[in-house]
C-alpha positions in Angstrom: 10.3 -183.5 28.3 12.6 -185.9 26.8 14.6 -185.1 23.6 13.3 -188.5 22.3 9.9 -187.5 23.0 11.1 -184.1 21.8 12.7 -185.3 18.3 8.9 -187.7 17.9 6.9 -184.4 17.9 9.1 -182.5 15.9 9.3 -185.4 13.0 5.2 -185.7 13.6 4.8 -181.5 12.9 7.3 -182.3 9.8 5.9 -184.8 8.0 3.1 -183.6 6.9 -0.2 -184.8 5.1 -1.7 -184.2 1.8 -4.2 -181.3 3.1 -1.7 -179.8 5.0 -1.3 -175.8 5.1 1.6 -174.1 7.1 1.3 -172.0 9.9 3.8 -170.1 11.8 3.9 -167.9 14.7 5.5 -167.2 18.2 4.2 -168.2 21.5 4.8 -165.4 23.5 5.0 -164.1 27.4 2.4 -161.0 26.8 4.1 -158.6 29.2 1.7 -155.1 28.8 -1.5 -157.4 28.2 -2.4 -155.8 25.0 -2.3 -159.7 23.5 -0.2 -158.4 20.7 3.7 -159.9 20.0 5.5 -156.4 20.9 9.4 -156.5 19.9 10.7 -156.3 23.5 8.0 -159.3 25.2 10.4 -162.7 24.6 9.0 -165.6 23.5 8.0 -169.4 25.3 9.3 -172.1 24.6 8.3 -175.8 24.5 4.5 -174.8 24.3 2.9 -177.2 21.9 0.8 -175.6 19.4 -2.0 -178.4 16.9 -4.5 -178.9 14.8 -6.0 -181.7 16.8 -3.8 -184.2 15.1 -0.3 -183.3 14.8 1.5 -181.0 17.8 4.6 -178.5 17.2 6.8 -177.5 20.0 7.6 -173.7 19.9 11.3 -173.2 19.9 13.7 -171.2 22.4 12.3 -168.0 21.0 8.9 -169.0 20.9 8.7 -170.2 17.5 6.2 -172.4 15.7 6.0 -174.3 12.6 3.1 -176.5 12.3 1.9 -178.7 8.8 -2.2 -178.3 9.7 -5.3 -179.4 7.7 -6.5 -176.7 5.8 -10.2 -177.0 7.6 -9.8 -177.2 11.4 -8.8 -174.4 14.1 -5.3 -173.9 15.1 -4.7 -174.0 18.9 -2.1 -173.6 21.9 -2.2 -176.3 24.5 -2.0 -173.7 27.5 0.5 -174.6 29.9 0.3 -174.6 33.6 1.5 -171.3 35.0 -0.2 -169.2 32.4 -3.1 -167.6 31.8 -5.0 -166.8 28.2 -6.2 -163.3 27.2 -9.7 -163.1 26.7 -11.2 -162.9 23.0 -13.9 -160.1 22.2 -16.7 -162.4 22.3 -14.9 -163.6 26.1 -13.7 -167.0 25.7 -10.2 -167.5 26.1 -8.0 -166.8 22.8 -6.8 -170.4 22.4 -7.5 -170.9 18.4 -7.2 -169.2 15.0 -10.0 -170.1 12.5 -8.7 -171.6 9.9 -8.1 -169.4 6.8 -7.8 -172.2 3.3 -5.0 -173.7 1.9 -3.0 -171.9 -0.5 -0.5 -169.7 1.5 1.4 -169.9 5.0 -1.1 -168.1 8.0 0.5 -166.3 10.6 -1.1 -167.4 14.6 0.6 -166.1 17.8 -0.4 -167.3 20.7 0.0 -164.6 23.6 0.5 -166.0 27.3 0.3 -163.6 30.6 1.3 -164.7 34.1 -1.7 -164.8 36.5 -2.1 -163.5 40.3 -0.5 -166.8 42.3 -2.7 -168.6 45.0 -0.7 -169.9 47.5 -2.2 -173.8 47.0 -2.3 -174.1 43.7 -5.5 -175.9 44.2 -8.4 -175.7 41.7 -12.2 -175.1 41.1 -14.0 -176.3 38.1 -17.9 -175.4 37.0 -18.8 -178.2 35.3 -22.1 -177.4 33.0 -23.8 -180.7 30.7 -26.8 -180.3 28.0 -27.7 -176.0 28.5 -29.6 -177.6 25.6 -31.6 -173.8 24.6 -33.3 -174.2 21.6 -35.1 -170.5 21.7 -34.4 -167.5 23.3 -36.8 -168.3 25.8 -34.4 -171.3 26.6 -31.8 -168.7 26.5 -33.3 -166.6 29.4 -33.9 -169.5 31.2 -30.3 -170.6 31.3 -29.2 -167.4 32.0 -31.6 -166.6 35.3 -31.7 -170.3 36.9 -27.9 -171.1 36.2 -25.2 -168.5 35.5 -26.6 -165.0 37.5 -26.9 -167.0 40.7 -23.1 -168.4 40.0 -22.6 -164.8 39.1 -24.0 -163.3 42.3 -22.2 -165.8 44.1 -19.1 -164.8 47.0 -17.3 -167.8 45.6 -15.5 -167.7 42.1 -14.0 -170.9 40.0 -10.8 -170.8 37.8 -12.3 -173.1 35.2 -15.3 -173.8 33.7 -16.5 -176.6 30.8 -19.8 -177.0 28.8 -20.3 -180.9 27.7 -22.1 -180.5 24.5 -25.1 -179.8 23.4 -25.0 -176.5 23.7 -27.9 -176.0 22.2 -30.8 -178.0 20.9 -30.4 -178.2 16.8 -30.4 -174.3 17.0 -26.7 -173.0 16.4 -27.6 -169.8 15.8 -28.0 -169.1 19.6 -24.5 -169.8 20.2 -23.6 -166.0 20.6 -26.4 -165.9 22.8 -25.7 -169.0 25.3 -22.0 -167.5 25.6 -23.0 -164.2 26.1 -24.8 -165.5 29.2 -21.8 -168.2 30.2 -19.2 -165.2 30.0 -20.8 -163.2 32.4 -19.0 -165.6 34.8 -15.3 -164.1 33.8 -13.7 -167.3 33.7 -12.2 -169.5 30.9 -14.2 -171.7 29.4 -13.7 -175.1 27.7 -16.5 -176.8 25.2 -17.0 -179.7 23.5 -19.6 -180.3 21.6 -22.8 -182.5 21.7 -25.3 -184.3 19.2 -27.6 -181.2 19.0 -24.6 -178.7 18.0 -24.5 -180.6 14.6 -24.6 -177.7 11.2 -28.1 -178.1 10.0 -28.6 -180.3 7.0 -25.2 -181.9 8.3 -24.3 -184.9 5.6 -20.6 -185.9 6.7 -19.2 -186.3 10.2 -15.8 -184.6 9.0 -17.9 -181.7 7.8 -20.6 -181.0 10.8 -19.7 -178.8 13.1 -18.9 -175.6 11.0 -20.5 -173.3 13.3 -19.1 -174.4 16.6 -16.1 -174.1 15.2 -16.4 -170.7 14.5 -17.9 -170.3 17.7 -16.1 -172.3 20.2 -13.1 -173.2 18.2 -11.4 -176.7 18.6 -14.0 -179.6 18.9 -11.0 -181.4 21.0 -8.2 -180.1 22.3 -6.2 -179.8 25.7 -5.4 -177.4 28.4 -2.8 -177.5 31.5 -3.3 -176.1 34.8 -1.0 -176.7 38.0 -3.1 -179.1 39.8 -4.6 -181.1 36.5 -4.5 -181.0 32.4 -8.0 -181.5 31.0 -8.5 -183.4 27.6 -11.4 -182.1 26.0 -12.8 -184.8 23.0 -15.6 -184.6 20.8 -17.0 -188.4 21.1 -20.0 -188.0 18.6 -19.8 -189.4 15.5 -22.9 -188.2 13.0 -24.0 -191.5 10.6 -26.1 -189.7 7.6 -29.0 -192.0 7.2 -27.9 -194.1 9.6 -30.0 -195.8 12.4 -29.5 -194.4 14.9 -28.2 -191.1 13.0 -24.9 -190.9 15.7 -22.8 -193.0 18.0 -20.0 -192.4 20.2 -16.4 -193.3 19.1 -13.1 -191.5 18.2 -11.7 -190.3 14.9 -8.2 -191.2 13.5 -7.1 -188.0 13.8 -7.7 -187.8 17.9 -5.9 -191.1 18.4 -2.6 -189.5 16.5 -3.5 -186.3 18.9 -3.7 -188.7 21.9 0.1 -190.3 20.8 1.9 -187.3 20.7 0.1 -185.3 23.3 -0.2 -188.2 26.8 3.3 -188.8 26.6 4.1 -185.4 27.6 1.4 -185.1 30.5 2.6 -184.9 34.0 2.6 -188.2 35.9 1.4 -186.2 39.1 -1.2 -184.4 37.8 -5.1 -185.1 37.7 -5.8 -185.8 33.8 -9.4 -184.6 33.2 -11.4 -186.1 30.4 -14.3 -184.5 29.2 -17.0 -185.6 26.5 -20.3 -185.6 25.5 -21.6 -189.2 24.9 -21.0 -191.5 27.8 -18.2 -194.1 27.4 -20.2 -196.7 29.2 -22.7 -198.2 27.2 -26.6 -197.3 27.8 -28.5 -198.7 24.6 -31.5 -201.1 25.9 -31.4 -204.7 25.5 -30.8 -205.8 21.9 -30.0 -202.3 20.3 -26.9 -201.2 19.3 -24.0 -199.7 21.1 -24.0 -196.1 22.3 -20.7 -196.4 22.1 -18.3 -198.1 19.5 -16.7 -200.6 21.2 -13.7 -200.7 19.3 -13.2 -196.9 20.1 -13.3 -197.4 23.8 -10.6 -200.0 23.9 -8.4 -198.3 22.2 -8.9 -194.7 24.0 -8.7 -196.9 26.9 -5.6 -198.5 26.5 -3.7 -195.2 25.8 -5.1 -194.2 29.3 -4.6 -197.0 31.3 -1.2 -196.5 32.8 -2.2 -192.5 33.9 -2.2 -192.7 37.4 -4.9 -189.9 38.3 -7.6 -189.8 35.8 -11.1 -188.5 35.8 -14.1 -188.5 33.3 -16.7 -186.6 32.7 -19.5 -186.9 30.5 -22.9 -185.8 29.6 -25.9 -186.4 26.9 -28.0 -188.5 29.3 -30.4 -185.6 30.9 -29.8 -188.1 34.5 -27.1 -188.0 36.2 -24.7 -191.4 37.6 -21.3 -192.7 38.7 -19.7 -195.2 36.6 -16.8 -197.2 37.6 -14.8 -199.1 34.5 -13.5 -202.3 34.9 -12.0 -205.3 32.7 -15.4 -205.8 31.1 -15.2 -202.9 29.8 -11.9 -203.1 28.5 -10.3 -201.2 31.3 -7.0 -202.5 32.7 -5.7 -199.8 34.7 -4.9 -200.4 38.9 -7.6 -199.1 39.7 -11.5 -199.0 38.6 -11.8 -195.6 35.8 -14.7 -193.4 37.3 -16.2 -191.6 34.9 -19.4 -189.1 36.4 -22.2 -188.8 33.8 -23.3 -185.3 35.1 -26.8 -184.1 35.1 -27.9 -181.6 32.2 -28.4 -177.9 33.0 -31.4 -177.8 31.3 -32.6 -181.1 33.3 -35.4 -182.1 31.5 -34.8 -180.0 28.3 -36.6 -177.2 30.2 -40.1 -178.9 30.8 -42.1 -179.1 33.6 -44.6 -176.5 35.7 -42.9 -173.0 35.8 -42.1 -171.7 39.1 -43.2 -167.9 40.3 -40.2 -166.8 38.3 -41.5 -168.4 35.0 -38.4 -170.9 35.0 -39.8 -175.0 34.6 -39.3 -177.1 37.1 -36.8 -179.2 35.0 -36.5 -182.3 37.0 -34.5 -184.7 35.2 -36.4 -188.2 34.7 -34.5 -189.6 37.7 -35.1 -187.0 39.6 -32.3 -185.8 40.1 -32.9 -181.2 39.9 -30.9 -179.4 37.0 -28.2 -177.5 37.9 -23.8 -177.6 37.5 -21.8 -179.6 38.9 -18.4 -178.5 41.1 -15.1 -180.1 40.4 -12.4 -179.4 43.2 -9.1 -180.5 42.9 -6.0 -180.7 45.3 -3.0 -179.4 44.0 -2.0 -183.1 44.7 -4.7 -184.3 42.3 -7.0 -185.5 44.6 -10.4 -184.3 43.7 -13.8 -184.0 44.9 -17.2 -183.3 43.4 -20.5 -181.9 44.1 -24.1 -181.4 42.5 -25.9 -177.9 42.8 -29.7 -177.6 42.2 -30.5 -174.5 40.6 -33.1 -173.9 42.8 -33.6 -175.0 47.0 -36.6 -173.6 48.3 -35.2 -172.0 51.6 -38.5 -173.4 53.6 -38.6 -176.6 52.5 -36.3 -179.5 54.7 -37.0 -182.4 52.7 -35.1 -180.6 49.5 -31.2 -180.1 50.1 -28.0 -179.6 47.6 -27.6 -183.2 48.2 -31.2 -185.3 48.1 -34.9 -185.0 47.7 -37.0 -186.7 50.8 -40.5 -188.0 50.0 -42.9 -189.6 52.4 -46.8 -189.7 52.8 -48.1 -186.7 54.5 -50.3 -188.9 57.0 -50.9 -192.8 57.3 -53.6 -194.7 59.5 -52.0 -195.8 63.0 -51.5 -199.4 63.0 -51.7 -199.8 59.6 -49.4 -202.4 57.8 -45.9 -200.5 57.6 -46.1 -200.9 53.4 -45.3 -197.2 53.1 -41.7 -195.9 53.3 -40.0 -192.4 52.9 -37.7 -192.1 49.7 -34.5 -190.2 49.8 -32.8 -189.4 46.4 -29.3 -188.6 46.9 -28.0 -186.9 43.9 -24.2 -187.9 44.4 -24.9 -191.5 45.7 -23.7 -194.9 44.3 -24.2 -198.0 45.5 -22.0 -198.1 48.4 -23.2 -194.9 49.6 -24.3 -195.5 53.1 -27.9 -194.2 53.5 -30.1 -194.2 57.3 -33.0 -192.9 58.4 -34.4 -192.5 61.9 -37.7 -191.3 63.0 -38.2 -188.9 66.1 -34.6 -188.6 67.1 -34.5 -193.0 67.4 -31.8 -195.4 66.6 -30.5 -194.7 63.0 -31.5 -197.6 60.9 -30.2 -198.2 57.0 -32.0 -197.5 54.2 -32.1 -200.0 51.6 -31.0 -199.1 47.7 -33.7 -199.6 45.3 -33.7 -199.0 41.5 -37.0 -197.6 41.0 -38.8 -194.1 39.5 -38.4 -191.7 42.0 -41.9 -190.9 43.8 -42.0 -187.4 43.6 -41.7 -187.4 40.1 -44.3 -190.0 39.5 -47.0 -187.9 41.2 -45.5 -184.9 39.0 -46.5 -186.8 36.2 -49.8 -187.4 37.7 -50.7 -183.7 38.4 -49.6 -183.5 34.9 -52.2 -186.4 33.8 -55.0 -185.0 35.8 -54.6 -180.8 34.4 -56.7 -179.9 31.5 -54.2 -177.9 30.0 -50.3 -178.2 29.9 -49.1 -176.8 33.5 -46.2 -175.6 31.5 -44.1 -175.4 28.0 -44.1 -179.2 28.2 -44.9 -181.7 30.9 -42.2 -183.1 33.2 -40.7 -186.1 31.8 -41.9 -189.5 32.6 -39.8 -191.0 35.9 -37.6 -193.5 35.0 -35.7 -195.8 37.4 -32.6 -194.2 39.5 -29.5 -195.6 40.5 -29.1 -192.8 43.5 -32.6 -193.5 45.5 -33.2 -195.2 49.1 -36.2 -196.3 50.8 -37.2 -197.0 54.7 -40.5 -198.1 56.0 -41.9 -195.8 58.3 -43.2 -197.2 61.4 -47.4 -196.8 61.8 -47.0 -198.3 65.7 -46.5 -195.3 67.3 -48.8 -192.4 69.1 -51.3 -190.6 66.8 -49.9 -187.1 65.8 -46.8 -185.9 63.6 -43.3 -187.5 63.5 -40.1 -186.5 62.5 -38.0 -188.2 60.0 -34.6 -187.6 59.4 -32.3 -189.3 56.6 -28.7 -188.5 56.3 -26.4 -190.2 53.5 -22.7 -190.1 53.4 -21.1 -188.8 50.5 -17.7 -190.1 49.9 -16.5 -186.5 49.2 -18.2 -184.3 51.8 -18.8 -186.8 54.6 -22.9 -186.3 56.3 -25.2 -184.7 54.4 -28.6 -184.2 56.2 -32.4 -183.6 54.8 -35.8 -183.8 57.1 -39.6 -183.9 56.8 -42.6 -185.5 58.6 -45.7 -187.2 58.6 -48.8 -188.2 60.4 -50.6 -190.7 62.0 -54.4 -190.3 62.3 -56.4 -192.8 64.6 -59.3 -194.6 62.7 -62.1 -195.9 64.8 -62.0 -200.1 63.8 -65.5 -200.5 62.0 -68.2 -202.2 63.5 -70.0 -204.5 61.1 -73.8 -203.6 61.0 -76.3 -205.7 64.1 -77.7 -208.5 62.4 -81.3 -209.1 61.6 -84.2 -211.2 61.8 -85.1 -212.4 58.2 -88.4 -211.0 56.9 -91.5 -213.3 57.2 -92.7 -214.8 53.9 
């Protein structure tokens, strides 16, 4: 780091603002683990320590001085190399609550060295919308998401929650983390429009409860192969129509000054948020996101070379790329991936044998996480991950959902098609289809409600009684779904269909089912007859 850049920091941390209350502490190198600043473990420098708004650098014996608001967690910006201890409740121990003006607080920050992996590569759980709103909810999340992460052979390094936590219920915070924990890694959150303080009546003053909970609402974290920028983007309107939107506060853009300058050119920047940065009100309602906001976050951003975001609040799941439109002028297009909710549909749908709803979001795309892998070169790749595959059933993979009639007349007008919805497609994914081990022939992209759902929602129409908690929601058109006509001129009997897509990240991905072709007699018009005599 630069001593300009150095001296900038240090003036911001000095200055101070009418709220401020002083905090001092050491960031230290926690040699026996214990997460306690013993007299012989030295301390680390150049760590910055915030409030969200202003950063302090720790000196050459690990010392801190920071001028903080008197209402908002303190916390280290971990740097790569290090590992945080975990807190009681499991979450790293990134923050101290704040305590009320008055008086100077005392907040060390204890760092340990973690076991080295040879590639410094990394792997990221990326979870949207858990959304629980009973413990019911609560169970569910548990069983369908985190124990079969849990049971898993494979184990991440990193793991982030993009709001909504819960749904309007705070008090199941200690529950849903309880559950998330049992995956023993850190974990970053943000939160989301339904982890709002009940009765909430001011935006500075609504989140009381995940800040005891989760601490910072933004904040940032370094790792050797990327530094994630975590941002709350929801901005509660009391009274207001509608009663949020997305944007920025004043105090995250003087974060975002102080803090990008430092960030390693090299290095993968992550961005994660709740609300969507591209815009998805209908036609002739207001912005989901305030335009003003985005330009601004986006011009701080545009000359990072490797930069990712991720978002959530939708409940569907899409790639976005960001252009000049948009007010994006960096070299290349800013993807941002609006991931699909945990909870998919906010847990609706027909329970399966288990008691867990189906869940299938209203594009129907499955619930599930999200997998973030990144190279330590910054390269990255991503994946989807149902919660549940039934193992017998061909047509439903990790990466799409096949639907096709189950039989057709031979020689009927080829009006009737098999649909593949690939979860991770865009639309330049290449998508083909070929029947009976035939030529492979392209699928053509269609922005439509996915089939499967639609008869979903007609079992649903047809039962006399809810099939489960709530129905599956109503399918709504997806940007990720392909159709091909399947051919009716060939001999009566079952035929093979297979579709494989290619995702841009994990090259041919492969699903398969069938159908069949019945032979139907042609009718025969009745013989005529003689009119009746009069």
């Amino acid at each position: 780091m630069s001593l300009r850049l150095l001296s900038l920091i240090c003036l911001l941390a000095a200055s101070g603002v009418a709220d401020a209350v002083r905090w001092e502490g050491r960031v230290f190198h926690d040699l026996d683990g214990n997460g306690l600043a013993d007299p012989d473990e030295p301390g680390i420098a150049g760590v910055a320590v915030s409030d969200g708004r202003t950063l302090a650098l720790s000196d050459a014996d690990g010392r801190y001085r920071l001028d903080a608001r008197d209402a908002v967690p303190v916390f280290v910006v971990k740097p790569a190399g290090w590992r945080l201890p975990a807190r009681d409740d499991g979450l790293p121990a990134a923050w101290h609550a704040p305590r009320g003006p008055g008086h100077v607080h005392r907040g060390d920050f204890a760092l340990q060295q973690p076991d080295r992996r040879g590639d410094r590569a990394l792997s990221v759980l990326v979870f949207a919308d858990p959304q629980v709103k009973s413990l019911v909810d609560v169970d569910h999340y548990a069983r369908d998401i985190v124990a079969p992460l849990a049971a898993a052979d494979r184990r991440a390094d990193l793991g982030i929650s993009l709001g909504d936590i819960v749904d309007d219920v705070v008090a199941l915070y200690p529950q849903v983390n309880a559950a998330t924990t049992r995956l023993r890694v850190p974990w970053l959150h943000v939160p989301g429009n339904h982890d709002f303080d009940p009765g909430a009546d001011a935006d500075d003053a609504s989140l009381a409860a995940f800040h005891a909970s989760y601490g910072p609402d933004s904040f940032a974290w370094h790792e050797d192969a990327a530094s994630f920028l975590m941002l709350d983007d929801v901005v509660l309107q009391p009274g207001g129509r509608p009663s949020y939107v997305g944007g920025l506060r004043e105090d995250q853009f003087a974060f975002l000054e102080a803090w990008l300058p430092s960030v390693p050119r090299d290095r993968l920047l992550v961005l994660g948020v709740h609300i969507p940065l591209f815009d998805t009100a209908a036609p002739g309602r207001p912005a989901t996101f305030r335009t003003a906001d985005r330009e601004r976050l986006f011009a701080l951003l545009q000359d990072v070379p490797k930069l990712l975001v991720l978002s959530g609040h939708r409940h569907t799941q899409r790639h976005h790329r960001h252009g000049p439109a948009e007010g994006w002028h960096g070299a290349e297009p800013l993807h941002e991936f609006n991931v699909g909710a945990a909870s998919g549909a906010f847990w609706s749908g027909a329970p399966d044998a288990e008691g867990i709803p189906d869940a299938t979001m209203a594009d129907g795309t499955p619930n599930g996480h999200a997998l973030l892998d990144i190279a330590a070169d910054g390269r990255y790749r991503l994946s989807w991950h149902p919660a549940r595959l039934p193992a017998d059933d061909p047509a439903r993979t990790a990466a799409m959902h096949l639907h096709a009639p189950r039989a057709l007349r031979r020689g009927a007008y080829r009006a009737w098609a098999v649909y593949a919805n690939v979860y991770m497609g865009e639309a330049d994914t290449r998508v083909e289809y070929r029947v009976d081990g035939g030529e492979w022939t392209a699928m053509q992209r269609v922005e439509r409600p996915d089939p499967w759902l639609m008869a979903e929602n007609a079992r649903d129409d047809a039962a006399a009684t809810l099939r489960g908690h709530d129905r599956s929601p109503e399918a709504e058109p997806s940007t990720h779904l392909w159709r091909g006509a399947l051919p009716t001129d060939l001999a009566a009997g079952d035929h093979d269909i297979e579709v494989r897509a290619f995702d841009r990240w994990h090259g041919e991905q492969r699903a398969a089912t069938r159908y069949r072709l019945e032979e139907r007699p042609t009718p025969v018009p009745p013989p005529a007859t003689a009119p009746r005599p009069l």
